[in-house]
C-alpha positions in Angstrom: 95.7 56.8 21.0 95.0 55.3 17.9 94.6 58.4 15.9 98.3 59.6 17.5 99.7 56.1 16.1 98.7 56.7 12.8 99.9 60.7 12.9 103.0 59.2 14.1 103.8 56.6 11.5 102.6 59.1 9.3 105.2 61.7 10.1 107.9 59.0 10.6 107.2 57.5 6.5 107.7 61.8 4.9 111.0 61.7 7.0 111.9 58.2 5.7 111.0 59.2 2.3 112.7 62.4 2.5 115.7 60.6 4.2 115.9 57.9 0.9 115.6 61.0 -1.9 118.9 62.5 0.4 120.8 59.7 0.3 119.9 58.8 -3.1 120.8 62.5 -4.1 123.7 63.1 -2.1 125.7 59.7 -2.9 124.5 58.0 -5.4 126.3 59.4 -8.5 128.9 59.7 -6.8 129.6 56.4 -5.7 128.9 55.3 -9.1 131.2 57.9 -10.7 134.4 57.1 -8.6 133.7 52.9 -8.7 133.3 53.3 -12.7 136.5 55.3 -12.9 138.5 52.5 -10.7 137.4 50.1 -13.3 138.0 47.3 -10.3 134.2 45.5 -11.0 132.2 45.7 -13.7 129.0 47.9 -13.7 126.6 45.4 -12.5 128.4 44.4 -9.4 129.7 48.1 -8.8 125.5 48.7 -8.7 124.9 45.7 -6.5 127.9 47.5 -4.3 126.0 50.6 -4.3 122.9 49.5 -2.6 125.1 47.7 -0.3 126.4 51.0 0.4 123.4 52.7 0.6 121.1 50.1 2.8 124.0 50.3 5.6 124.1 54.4 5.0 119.8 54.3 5.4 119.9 51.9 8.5 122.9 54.0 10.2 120.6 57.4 9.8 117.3 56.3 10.5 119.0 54.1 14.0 120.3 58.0 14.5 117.6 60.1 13.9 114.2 57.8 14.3 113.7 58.3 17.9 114.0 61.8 17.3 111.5 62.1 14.6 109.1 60.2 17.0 109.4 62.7 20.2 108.8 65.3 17.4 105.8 63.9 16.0 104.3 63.4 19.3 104.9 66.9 20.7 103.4 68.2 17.4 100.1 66.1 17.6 96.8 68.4 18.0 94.9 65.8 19.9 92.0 68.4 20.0 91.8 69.0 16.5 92.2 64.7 16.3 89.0 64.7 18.6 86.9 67.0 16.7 87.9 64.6 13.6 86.8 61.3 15.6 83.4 63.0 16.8 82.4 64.1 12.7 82.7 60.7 11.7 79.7 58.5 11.9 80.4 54.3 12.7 78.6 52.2 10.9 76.0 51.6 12.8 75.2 54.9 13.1 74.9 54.8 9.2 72.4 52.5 9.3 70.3 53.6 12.2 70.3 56.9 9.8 69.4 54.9 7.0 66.6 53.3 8.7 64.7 56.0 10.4 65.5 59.3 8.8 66.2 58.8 4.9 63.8 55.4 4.8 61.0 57.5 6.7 60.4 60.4 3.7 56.8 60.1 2.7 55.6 61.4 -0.5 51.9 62.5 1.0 50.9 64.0 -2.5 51.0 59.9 -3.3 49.0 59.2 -0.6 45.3 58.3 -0.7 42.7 61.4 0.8 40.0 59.2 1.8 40.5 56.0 3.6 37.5 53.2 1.8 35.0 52.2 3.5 34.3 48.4 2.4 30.5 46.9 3.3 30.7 44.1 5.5 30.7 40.6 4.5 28.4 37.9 5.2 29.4 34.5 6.4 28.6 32.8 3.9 31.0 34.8 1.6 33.9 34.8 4.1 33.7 31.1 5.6 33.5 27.8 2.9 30.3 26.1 2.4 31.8 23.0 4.2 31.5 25.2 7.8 27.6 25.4 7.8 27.3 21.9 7.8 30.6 20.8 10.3 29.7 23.6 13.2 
């Protein structure tokens, strides 16, 4: 469910975008165009007027059409080809148990040692301090 959340915000944010270049193509130079010929405000407030104008004209179309968008973007979810996605990606512990026992566990052998040495065995009085003949 979470991957059909994300593919559904997805889709909604390219209509949104797509809705704002519209709107912005569609009535923004003309707004501009007939407010500057009325000469009734000056340019700064007929601006300010326009994205009053156009915040209302976004909210009424996206209240109209959002619901819409979302049945469509559900209906045209591939929750098999989401699946396959989920399954290829590795959590992170699964990183690092990979880490751990298959990268960490290559072994050069040709730096490896072909005879094991056999050391001759120590006496006592090598191995233990002087002090221990005398206490024990």
């Amino acid at each position: 469910l979470l991957e059909l959340g994300q593919h559904v915000k997805e889709q909604v944010a390219r209509r949104t975008e797509a809705l704002h270049r519209e709107v912005e193509e569609e009535m923004g130079d003309q707004f501009l165009r007939r407010t500057a010929q009325r000469k009734v405000f000056d340019g700064r407030a007929n601006y300010l007027r326009w994205q009053n104008m156009r915040q209302k004209a976004l909210q009424q179309r996206l209240d109209a059409e959002m619901m819409g968008w979302i049945v469509e973007a559900i209906e045209c979810w591939d929750q098999k080809k989401a699946m396959e996605n989920q399954e290829k990606e590795l959590s992170d512990t699964d990183l690092i148990f990979e880490y751990l026992t298959k990268r960490a566990a290559h072994i050069d052998t040709g730096k490896l040692p072909l005879e094991i040495p056999v050391f001759k065995t120590m006496h006592a009085s090598y191995s233990l301090p002087s002090m221990w003949r005398d206490k024990y």
